[in-house]
Residue frames as a rotation matrix with the C-alpha (Angstrom) as fourth column:
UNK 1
0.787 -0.608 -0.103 1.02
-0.203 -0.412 0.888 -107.86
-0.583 -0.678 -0.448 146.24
UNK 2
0.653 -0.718 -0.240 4.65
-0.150 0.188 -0.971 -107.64
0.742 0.670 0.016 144.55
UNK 3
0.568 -0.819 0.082 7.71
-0.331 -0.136 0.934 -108.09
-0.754 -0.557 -0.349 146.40
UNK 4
0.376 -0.900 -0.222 11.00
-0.792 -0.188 -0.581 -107.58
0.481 0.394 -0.783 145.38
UNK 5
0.834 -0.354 -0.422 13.13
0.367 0.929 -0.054 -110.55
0.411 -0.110 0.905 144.32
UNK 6
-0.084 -0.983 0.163 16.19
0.364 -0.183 -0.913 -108.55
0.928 -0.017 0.373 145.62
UNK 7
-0.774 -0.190 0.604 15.11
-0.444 -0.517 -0.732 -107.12
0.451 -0.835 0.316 148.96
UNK 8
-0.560 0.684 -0.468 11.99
0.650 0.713 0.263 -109.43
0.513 -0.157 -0.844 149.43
UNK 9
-0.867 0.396 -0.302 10.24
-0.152 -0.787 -0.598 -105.79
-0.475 -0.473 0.743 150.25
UNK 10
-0.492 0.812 0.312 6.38
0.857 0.515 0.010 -106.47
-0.153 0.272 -0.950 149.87
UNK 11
-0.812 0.160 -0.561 4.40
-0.201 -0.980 0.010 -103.40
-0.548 0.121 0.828 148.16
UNK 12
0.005 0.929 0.371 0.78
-0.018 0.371 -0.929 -103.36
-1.000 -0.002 0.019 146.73
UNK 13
0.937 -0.052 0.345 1.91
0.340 0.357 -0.870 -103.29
-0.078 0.933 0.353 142.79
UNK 14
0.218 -0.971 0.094 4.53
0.885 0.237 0.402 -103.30
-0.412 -0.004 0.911 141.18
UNK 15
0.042 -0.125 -0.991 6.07
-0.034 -0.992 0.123 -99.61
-0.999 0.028 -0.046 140.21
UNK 16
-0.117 -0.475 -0.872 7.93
-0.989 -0.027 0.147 -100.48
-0.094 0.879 -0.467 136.87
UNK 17
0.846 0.442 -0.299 7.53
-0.534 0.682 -0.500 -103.31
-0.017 0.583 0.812 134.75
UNK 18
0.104 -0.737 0.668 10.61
0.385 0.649 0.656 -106.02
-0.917 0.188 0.351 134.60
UNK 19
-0.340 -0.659 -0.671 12.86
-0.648 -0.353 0.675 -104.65
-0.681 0.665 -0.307 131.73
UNK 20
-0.664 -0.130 0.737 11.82
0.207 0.915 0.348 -108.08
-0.719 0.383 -0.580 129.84
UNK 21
-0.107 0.960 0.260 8.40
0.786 0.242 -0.569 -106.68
-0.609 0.143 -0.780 129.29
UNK 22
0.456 0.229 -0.860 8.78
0.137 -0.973 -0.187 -103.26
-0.880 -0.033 -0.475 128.31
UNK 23
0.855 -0.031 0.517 11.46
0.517 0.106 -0.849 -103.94
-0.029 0.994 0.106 125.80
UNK 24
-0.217 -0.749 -0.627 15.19
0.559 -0.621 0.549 -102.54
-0.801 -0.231 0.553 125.37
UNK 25
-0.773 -0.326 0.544 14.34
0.633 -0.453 0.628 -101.33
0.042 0.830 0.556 122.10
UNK 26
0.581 0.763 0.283 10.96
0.679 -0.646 0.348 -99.68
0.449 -0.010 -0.894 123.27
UNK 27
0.744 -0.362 -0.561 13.16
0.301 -0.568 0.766 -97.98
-0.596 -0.739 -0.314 126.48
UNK 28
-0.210 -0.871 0.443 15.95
0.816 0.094 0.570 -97.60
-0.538 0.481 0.692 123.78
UNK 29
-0.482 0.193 0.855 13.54
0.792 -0.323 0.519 -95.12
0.376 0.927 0.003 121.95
UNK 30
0.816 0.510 -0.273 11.87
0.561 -0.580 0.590 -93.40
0.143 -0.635 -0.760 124.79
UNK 31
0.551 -0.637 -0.539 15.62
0.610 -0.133 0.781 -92.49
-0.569 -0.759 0.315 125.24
UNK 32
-0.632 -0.556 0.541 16.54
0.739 -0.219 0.638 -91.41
-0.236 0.802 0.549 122.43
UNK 33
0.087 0.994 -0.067 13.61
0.845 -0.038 0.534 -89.41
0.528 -0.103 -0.843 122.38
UNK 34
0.797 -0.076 -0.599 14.15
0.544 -0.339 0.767 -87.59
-0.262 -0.938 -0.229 125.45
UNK 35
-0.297 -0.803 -0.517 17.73
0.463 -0.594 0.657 -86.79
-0.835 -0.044 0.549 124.54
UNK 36
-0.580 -0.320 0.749 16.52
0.766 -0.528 0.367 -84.84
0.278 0.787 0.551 121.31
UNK 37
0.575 0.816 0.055 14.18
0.597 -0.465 0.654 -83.01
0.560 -0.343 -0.754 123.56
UNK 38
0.560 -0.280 -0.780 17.01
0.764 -0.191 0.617 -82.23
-0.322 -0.941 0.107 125.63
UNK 39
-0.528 -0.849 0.034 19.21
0.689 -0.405 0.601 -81.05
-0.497 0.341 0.798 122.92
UNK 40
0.002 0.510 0.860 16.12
0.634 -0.666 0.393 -78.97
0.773 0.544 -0.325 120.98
UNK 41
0.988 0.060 -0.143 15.66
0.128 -0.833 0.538 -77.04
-0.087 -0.550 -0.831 125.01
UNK 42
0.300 -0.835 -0.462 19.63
0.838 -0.002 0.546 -76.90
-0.457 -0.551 0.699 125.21
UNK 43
-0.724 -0.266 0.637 19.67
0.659 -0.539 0.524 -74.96
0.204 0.799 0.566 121.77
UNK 44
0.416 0.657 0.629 16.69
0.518 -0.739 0.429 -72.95
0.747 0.148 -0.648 122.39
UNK 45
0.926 0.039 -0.376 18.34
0.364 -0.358 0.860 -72.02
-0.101 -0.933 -0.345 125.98
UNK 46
-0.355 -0.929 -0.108 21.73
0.727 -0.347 0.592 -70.81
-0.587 0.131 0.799 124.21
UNK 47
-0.665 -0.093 0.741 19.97
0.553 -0.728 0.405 -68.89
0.502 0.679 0.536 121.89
UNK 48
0.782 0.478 -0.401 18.11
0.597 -0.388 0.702 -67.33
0.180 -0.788 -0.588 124.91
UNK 49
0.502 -0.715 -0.486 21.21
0.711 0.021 0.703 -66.70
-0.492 -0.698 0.519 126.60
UNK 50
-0.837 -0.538 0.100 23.40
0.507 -0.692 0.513 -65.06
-0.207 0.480 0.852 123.59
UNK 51
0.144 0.547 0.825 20.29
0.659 -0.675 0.332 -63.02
0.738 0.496 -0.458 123.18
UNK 52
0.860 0.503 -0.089 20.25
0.385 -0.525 0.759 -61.74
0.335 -0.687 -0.645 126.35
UNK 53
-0.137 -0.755 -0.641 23.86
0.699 -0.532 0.477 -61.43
-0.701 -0.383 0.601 127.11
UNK 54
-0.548 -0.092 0.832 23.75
0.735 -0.528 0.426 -59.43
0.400 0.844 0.357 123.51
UNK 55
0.318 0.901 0.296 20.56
0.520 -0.427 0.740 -57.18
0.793 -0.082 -0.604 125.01
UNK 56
0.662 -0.297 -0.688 22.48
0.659 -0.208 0.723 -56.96
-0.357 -0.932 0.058 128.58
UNK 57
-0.337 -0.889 0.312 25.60
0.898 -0.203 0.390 -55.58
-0.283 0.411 0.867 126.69
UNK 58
-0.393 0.360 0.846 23.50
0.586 -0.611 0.532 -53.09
0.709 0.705 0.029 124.91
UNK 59
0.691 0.565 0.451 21.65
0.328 -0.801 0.501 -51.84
0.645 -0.198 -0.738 127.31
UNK 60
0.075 -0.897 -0.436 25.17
0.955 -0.060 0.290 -51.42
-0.286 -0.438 0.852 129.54
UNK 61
-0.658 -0.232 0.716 25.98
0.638 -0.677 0.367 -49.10
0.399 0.699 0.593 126.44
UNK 62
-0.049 0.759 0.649 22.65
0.199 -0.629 0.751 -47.01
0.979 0.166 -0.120 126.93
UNK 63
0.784 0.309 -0.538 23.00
0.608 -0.213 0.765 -46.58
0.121 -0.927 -0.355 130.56
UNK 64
-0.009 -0.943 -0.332 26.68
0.798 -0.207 0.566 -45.42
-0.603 -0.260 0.754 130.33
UNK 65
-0.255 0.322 0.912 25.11
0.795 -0.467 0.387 -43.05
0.551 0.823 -0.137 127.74
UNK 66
0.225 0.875 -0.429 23.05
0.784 0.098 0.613 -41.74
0.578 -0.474 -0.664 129.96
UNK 67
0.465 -0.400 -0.790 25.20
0.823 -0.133 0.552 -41.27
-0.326 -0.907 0.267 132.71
UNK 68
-0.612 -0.791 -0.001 27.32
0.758 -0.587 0.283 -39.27
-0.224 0.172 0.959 130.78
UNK 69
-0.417 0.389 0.822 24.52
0.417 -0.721 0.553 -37.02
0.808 0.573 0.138 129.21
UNK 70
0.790 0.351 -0.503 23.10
0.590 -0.213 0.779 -36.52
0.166 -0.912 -0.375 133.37
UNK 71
-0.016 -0.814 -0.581 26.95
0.846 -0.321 0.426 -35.11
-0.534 -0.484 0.694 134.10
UNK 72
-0.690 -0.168 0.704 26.84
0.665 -0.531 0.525 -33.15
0.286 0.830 0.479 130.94
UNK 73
0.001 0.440 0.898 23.67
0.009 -0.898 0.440 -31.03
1.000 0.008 -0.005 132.12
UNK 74
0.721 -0.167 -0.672 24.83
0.689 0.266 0.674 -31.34
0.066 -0.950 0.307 135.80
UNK 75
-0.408 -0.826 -0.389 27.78
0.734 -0.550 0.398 -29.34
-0.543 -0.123 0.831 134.86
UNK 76
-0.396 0.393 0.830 25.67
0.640 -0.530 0.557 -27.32
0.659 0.751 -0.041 132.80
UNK 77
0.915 0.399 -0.065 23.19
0.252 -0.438 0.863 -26.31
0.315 -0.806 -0.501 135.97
UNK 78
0.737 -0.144 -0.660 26.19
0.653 -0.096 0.751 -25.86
-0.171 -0.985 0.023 138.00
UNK 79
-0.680 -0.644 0.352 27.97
0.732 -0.624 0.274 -23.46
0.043 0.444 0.895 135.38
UNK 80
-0.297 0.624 0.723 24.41
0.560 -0.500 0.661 -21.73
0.774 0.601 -0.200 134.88
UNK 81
0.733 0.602 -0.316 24.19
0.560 -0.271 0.783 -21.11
0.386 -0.751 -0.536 138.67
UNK 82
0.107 -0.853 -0.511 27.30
0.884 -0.154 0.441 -19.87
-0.455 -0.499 0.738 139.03
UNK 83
-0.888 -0.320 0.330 26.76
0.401 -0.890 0.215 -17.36
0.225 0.323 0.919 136.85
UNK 84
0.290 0.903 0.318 23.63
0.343 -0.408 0.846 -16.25
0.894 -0.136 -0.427 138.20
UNK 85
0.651 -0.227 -0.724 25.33
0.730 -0.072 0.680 -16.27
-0.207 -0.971 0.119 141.66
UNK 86
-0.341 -0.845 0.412 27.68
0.940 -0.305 0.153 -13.77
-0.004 0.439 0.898 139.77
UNK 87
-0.040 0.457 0.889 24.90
0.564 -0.724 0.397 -12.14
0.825 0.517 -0.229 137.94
UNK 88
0.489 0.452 -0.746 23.50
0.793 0.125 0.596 -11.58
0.363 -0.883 -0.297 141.74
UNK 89
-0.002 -0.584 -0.812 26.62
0.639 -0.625 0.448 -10.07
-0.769 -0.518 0.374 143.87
UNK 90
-0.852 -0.507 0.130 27.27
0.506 -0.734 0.452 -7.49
-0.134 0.451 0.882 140.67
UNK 91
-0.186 0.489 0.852 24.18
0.001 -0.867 0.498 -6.07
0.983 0.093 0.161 140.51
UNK 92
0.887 0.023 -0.461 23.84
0.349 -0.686 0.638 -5.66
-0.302 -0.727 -0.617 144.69
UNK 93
-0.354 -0.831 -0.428 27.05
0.840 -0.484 0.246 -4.19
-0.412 -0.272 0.870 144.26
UNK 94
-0.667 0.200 0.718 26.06
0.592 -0.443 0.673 -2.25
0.453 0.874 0.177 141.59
UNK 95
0.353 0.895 -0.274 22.80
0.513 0.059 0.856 -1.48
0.782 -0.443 -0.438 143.72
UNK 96
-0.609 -0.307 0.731 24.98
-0.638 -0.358 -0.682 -0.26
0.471 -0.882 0.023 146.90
UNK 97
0.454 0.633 -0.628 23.19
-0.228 0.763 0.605 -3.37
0.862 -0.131 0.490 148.56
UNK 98
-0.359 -0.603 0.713 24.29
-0.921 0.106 -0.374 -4.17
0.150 -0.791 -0.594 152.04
UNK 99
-0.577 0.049 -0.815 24.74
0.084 0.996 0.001 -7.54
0.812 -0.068 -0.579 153.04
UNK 100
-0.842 0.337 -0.421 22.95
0.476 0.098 -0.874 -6.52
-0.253 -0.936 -0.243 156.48
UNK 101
-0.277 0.834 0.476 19.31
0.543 -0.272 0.794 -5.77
0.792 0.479 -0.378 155.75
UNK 102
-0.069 0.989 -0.131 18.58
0.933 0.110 0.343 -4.40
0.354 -0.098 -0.930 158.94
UNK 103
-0.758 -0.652 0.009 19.95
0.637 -0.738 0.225 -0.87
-0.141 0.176 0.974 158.28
């Protein structure tokens, strides 16, 4: 059993070793450690990031492309139907076509 010299709480081992044992200069390195791990994911996770904003940005660009080239034959169809809808009424006219069919 361990208990704790500060709360006299009674527990079947002890979790962490007393600082004495372990060493400041072992825990000094375990830390030091750690933080270049942190700083090798921090750098890999910025150059994530400015990739992707960089990729996001681009593909912005290629959508706003798009968009415009959809309007562009949108107004195309709806110039090409209009003149068919032209083509249409001038040749019933042309035709003597009545608009009532059941003549």
């Amino acid at each position: 059993m361990f208990e704790c010299p500060d709360c006299k709480a009674r527990f079947r081992a002890s979790v962490e070793k007393p600082l004495e044992k372990t060493g400041i200069k072992s825990m000094v390195e375990k830390i030091k450690t750690i933080e270049g791990e942190f700083v090798n994911t921090l750098k890999n996770l910025r150059e994530k990031i400015q990739k992707l904003e960089t990729e996001r940005s681009n593909l912005l660009l290629e959508i706003e492309e798009l968009k415009k080239m959809a309007e562009s034959k949108a107004n195309a169809l709806e110039s090409e139907i209009t003149m068919l809808r032209d083509e249409v009424k001038s040749l019933k006219d042309l035709l003597g076509y009545m608009e009532t069919e059941g003549e």
